[in-house]
C-alpha positions in Angstrom: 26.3 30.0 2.2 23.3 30.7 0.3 21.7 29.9 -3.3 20.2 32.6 -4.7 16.6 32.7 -6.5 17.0 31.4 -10.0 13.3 32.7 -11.9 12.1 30.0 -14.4 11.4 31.4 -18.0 8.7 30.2 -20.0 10.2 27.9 -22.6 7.7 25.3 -23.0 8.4 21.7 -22.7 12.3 22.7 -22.4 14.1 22.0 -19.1 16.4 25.5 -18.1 19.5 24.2 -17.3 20.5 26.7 -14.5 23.7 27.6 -13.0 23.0 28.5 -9.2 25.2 31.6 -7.4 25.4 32.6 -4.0 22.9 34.7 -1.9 24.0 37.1 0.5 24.8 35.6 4.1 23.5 37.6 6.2 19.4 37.2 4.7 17.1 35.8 7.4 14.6 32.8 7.0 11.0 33.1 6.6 9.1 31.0 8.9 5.9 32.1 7.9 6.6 31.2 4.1 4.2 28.7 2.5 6.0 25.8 0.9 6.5 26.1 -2.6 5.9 23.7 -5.3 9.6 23.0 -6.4 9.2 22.3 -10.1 8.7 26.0 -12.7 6.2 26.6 -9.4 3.1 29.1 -10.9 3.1 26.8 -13.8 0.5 24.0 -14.3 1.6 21.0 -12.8 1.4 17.1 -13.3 2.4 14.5 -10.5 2.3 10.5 -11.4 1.9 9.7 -7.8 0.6 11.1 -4.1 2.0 10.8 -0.5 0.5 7.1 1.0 -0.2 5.4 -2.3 0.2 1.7 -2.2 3.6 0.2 -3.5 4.6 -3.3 -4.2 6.8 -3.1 -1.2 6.1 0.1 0.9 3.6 3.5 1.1 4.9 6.2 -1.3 6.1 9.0 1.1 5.3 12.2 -1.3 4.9 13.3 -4.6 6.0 12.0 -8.0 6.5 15.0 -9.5 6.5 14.8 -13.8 9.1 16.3 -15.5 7.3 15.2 -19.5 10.2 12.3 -19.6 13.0 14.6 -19.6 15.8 15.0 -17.3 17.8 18.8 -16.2 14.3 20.5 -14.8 15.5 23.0 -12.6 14.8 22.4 -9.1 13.8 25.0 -6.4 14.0 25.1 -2.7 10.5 24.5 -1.4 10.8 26.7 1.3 13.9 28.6 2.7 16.1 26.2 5.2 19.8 24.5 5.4 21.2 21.7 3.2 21.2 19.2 5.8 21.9 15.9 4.3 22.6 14.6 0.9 23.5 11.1 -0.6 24.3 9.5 -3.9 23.4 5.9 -4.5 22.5 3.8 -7.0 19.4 2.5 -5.9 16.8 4.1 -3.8 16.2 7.9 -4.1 19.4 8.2 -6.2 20.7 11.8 -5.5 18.8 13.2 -3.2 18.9 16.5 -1.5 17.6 16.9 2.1 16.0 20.6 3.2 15.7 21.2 6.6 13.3 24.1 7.3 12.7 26.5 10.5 9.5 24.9 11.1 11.2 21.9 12.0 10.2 19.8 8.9 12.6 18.7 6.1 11.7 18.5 2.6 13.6 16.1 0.4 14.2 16.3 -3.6 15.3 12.4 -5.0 16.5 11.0 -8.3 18.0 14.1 -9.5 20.5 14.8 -12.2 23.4 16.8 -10.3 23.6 19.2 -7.6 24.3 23.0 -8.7 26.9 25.4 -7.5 29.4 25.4 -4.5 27.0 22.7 -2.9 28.1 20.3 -6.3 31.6 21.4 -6.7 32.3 20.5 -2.5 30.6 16.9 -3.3 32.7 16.3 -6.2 35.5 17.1 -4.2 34.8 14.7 -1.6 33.6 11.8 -3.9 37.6 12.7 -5.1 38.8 12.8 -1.9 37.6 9.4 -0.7 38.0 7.7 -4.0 33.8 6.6 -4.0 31.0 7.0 -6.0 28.3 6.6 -3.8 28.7 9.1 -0.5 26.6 10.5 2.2 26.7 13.8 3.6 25.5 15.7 6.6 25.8 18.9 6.9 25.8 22.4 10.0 22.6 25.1 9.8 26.0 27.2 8.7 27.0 25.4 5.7 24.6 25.5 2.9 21.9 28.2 3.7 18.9 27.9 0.8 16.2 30.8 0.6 13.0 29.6 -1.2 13.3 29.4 -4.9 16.9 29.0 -5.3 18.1 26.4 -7.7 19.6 23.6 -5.8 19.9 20.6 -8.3 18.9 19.5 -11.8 16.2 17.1 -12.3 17.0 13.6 -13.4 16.2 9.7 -13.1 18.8 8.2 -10.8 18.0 5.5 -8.1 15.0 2.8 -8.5 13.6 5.4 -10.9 11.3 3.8 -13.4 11.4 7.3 -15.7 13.1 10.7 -15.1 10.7 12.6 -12.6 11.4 14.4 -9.1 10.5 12.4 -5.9 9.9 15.3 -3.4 8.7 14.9 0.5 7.6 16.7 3.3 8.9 15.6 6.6 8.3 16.4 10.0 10.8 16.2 13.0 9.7 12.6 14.0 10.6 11.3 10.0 7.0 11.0 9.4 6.3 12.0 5.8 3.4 14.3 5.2 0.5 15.1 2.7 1.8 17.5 0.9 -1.7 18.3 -1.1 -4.1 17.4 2.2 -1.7 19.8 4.8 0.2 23.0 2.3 -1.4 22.7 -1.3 -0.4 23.7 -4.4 -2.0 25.5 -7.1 -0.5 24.2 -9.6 -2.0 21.6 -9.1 -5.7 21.1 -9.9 -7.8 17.7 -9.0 -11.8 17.6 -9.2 -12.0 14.2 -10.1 -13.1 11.6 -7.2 -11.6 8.2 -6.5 -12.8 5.5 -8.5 -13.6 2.3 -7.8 -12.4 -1.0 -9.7 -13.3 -3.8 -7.6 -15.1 -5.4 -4.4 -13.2 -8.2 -2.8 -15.4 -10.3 0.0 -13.1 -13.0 2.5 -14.3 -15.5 4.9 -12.9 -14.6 8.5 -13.3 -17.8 9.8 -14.0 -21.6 8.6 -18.0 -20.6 9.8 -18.7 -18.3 6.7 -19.7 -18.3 3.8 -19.8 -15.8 0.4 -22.4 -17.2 -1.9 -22.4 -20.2 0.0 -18.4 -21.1 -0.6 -15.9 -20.3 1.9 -12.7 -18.0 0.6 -12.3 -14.8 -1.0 -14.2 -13.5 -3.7 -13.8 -10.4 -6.1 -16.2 -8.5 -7.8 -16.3 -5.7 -10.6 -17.7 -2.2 -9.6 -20.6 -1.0 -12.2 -20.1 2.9 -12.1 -23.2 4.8 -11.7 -22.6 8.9 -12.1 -20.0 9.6 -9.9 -20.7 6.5 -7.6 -19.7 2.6 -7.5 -22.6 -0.4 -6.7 -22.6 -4.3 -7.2 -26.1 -4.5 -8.7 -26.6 -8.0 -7.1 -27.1 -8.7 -3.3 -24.3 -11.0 -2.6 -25.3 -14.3 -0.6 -23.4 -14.5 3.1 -23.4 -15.1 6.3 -20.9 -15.0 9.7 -18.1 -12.9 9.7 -17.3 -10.8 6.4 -14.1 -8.8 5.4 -14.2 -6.7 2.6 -11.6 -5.5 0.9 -11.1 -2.5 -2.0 -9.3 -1.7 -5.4 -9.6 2.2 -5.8 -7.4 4.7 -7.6 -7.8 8.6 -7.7 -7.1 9.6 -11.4 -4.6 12.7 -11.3 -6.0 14.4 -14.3 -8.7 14.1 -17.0 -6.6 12.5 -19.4 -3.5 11.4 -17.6 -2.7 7.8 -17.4 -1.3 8.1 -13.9 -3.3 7.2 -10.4 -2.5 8.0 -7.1 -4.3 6.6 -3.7 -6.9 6.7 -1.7 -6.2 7.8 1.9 -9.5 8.7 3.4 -11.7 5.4 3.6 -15.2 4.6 5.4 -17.4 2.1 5.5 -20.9 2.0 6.6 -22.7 -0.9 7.2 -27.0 0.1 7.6 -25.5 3.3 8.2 -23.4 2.6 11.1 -20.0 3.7 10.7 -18.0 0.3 10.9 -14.4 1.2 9.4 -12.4 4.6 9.3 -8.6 5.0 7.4 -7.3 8.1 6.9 -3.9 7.8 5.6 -2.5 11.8 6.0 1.3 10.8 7.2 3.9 7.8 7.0 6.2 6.6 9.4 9.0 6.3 7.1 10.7 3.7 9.4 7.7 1.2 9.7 6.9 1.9 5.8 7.0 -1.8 5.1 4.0 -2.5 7.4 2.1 -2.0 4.1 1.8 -5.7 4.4 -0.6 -5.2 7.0 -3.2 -2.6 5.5 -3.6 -4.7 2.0 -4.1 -7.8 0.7 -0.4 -9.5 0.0 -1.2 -12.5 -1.1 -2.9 -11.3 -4.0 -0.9 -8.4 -4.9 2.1 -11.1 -5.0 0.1 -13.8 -7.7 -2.3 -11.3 -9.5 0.0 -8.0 -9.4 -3.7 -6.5 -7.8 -3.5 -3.9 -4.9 -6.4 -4.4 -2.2 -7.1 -2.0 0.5 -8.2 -4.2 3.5 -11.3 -2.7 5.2 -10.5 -4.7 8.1 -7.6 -4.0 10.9 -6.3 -8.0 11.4 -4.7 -9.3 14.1 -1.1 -7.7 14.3 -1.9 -4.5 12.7 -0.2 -1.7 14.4 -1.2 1.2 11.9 -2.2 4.1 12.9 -4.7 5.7 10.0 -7.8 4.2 12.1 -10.3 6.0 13.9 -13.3 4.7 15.0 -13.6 1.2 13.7 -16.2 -0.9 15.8 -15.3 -5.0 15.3 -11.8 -3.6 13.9 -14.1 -3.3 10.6 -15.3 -6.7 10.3 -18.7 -7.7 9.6 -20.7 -9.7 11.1 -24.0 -10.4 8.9 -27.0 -9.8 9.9 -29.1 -13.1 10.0 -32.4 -11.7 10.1 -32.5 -9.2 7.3 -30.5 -8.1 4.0 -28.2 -5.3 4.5 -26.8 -1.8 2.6 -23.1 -1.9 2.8 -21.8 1.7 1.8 -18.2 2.7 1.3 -16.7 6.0 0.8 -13.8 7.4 -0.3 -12.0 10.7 -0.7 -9.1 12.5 -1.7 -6.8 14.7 -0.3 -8.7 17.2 -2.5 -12.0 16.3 -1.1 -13.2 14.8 -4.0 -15.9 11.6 -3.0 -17.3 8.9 -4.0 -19.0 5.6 -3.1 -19.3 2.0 -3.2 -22.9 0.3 -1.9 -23.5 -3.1 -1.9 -26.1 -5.4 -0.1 -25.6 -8.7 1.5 -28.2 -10.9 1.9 -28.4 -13.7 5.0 -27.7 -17.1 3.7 -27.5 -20.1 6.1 -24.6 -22.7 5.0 -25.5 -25.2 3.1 -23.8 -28.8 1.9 -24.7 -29.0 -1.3 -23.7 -25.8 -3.4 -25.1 -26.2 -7.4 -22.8 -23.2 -8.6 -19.5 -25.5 -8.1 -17.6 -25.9 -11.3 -16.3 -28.7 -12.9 -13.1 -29.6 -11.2 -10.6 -32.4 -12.8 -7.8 -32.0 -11.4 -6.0 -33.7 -8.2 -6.7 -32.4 -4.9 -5.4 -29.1 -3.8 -5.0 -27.7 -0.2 -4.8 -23.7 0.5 -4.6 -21.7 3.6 -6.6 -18.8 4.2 -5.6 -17.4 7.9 -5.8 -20.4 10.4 -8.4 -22.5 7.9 -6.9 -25.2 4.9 -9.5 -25.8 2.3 -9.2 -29.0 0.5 -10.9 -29.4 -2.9 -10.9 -32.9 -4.4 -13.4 -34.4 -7.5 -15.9 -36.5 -5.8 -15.2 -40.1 -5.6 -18.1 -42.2 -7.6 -18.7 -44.9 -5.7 -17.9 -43.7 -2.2 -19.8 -40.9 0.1 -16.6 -38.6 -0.3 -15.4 -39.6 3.1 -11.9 -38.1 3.0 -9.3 -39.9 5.5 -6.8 -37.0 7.5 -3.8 -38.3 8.8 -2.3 -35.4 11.9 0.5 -36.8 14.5 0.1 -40.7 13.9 -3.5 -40.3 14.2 -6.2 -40.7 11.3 -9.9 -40.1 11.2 -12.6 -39.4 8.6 -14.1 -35.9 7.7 -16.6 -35.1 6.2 -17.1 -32.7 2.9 -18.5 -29.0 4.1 -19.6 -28.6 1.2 -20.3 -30.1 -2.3 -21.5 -31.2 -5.5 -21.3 -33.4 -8.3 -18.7 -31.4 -10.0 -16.0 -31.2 -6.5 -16.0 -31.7 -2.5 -14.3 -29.2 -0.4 -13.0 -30.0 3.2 -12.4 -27.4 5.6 -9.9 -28.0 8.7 -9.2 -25.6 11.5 -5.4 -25.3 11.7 -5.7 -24.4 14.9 -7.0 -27.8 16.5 -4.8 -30.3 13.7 -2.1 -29.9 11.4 -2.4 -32.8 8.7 0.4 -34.9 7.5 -1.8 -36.0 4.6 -5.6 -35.8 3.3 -6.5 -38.8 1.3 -9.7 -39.6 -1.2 -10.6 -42.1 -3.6 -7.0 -43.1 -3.6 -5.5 -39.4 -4.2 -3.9 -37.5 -1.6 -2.6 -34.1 -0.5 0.3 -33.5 1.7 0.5 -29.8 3.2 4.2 -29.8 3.7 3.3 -27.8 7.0 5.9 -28.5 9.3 5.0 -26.3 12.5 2.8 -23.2 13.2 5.0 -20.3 14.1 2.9 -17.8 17.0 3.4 -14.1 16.0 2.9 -12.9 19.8 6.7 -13.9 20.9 9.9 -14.5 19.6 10.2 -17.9 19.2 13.5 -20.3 17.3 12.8 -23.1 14.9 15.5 -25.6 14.8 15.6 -28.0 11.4 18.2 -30.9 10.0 18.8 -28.5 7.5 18.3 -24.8 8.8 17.8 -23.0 12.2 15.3 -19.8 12.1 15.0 -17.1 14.8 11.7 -14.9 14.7 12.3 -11.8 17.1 9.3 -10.6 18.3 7.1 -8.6 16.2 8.7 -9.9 13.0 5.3 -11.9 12.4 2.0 -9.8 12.2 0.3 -13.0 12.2 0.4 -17.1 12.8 2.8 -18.7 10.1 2.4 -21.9 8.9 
């Protein structure tokens, strides 16, 4: 069976609300045929998000086609192929429809309205038939033939959908979503703006280094220059340096929408030091994201980083050549030009430069606020920072108490306002920091290794971590 060609008419903001008919069986496929974009294609179109964007919880896998807030768009067949699959849920992609083309790749078409013709009717009658709602379908090369352009569904806002729009993908054999700008275009849709930078984040990679003579992580507002990013100060460090990047690519002059940056370098003196390009997703391993940005701060501040650095259990593969896995290691001897840049899957670029200038540690730091509060510990990879208000009458001697043991430590760094401690994780884990009669209990318990499966057995709970289910040591 076969849907034929249903032509859009030109009714402005109105959605046609088409009723699909059968083609003729015996029609042949078109290999060669360039995918089409599925929404009133030759039209101007608007998409609210790309293939490899950052999400709270995974990469997007295509295009977040608009639909101006309405539902009943018609939607066409992308290219012509087989009804291979569909599914109706009530989370996740919602209805979805899934394409499977001669070229081997499948194109999928989520959160729609209803399916059309005998495609809708034979669902129906199975949703009757098993007395369900939600159902899942697979279907023969035989069954439901599609030439490119036929109407197969309505547009809607089922699923996770946060407004009515079509979700549509491009997927190869292996379930790896493609760019569906970057690999087939569209001309409908038209993008000559570059990426644009919001903000510079600097981290400490180990308890050695410092950014502006403080150990931790440290964000900084882009000044936009023309078309280009800088940080008009040179930024104080020394030892080994990650930086990490807030960057959108605006969709259109004067839509509200964003959609990622895939195509990342950084160039440090102008050595090449970091390469992403980000041009398909292994739907599978999607959740990985946790890997390529920062999650801490996307969980407390809502904020999405790109890390510029590959860490330790990060199997992604949208590096190339990445010397030092991206991290920096700052030159002692003389200030240096720190240059990123970015691109679209439109080729539109722009950069971020930056300069770091070599700054020894030292103890005391004058740019420490005022701190009155009790003392706080946080982790930062295998490193607890402990910041306490200075005792008065004391040299801010702070006593650590690890497996029965006890011994003093000294402040890394301070001033009259607060005293920070630094402890390698690695070497101790503390039961308790004291000072000046204050203390700080972790509440760390163990250090889980993320190289081997490993079981943690409590009073009150058991925990097995197969292998691979850590990127990285817990604590």
């Amino acid at each position: 069976m076969k849907l034929s060609k249903v032509v859009p008419l030109l009714l402005g903001a109105l959605p046609l609300m088409a009723q699909a008919q059968f083609s003729k069986p015996e029609e042949k496929f078109m290999a060669e045929e360039r995918y089409m974009y599925p929404v009133y294609p030759g039209r101007p179109g608007s998409i609210a998000g790309t293939m490899g964007e950052l999400r709270s919880t995974h990469f997007h896998s295509g295009l977040d086609i608009r639909t101006n807030n309405m539902v009943g768009y018609p939607v066409q067949a992308s290219k012509s192929g087989y009804i291979s699959r569909i599914s109706m849920t009530g989370t996740g992609y919602g209805n979805v429809i899934y394409i499977t083309h001669p070229d081997g790749n499948t194109t999928l078409y989520a959160h729609l309205l209803k399916f059309l013709g005998p495609l809708g009717n034979h669902v129906l009658q199975e949703q009757y038939r098993r007395k369900v709602n939600e159902i899942d379908l697979y279907f023969q090369e035989d069954e439901f033939a599609v030439k490119q352009g036929d109407t197969i569904a309505l547009s809607g806002n089922t699923g996770s959908s946060s407004g009515p729009h079509l979700h549509f993908d491009i997927r190869d054999a292996q379930n790896y979503a493609l760019d569906p700008i970057k690999l087939f275009g569209f001309p409908e849709l038209v993008d000559n703006l570059a990426p644009a930078a919001e903000k510079i984040a600097l981290r400490t990679l180990d308890i050695h280094s410092r950014i502006n003579d403080r150990f931790g992580r440290f964000e900084f507002y882009a000044q936009r220059v023309g078309n280009n990013y800088i940080l008009p100060k040179s930024i104080l460090a020394s030892g080994n340096i990650g930086v990490e990047l807030v960057a959108k690519d605006k969709l259109a002059p004067r839509s509200q929408f964003y959609g990622g940056v895939n195509y990342i370098e950084m160039h440090v003196d102008s050595q090449l030091v970091f390469s992403q390009a980000i041009e398909k997703v292994n739907v599978a391993e999607t959740r990985a994201i946790y890997t390529l940005m920062d999650f801490k701060t996307m969980r407390t501040k809502g904020t999405r980083f790109y890390k510029l650095y590959i860490e330790d259990g990060n199997d992604l593969e949208y590096y190339g050549d990445s010397p030092g896995n991206g991290k920096i290691s700052v030159n002692p001897e003389r200030e240096s030009t720190v240059q990123i840049k970015m691109k679209d899957s439109d080729n539109n670029a722009s950069t971020v430069t930056f300069r770091l200038k070599p700054a020894k540690p030292v103890q005391e730091v004058m740019s420490l606020e005022a701190y009155s509060s009790g003392m706080i510990a946080d982790i930062s990879e295998n490193t607890m920072m402990v910041i306490a208000k200075p005792c008065k009458d004391s040299s801010n001697k702070a006593m650590l108490y690890a497996n029965g043991t006890q011994r003093e430590i000294e402040p890394d760094y301070f001033n009259n306002n607060q005293s920070v401690y630094l402890v390698d994780l690695r070497k101790s884990i503390p039961d308790s920091v004291t000072l000046c009669g204050e203390s700080v209990v972790p509440k760390i318990v163990i250090s889980i290794p993320s190289e081997t499966a490993y079981a943690f057995y409590a009073d009150q709970v058991d925990i097995q971590f197969p292998l691979k289910a850590l990127y990285d040591t817990l604590y």
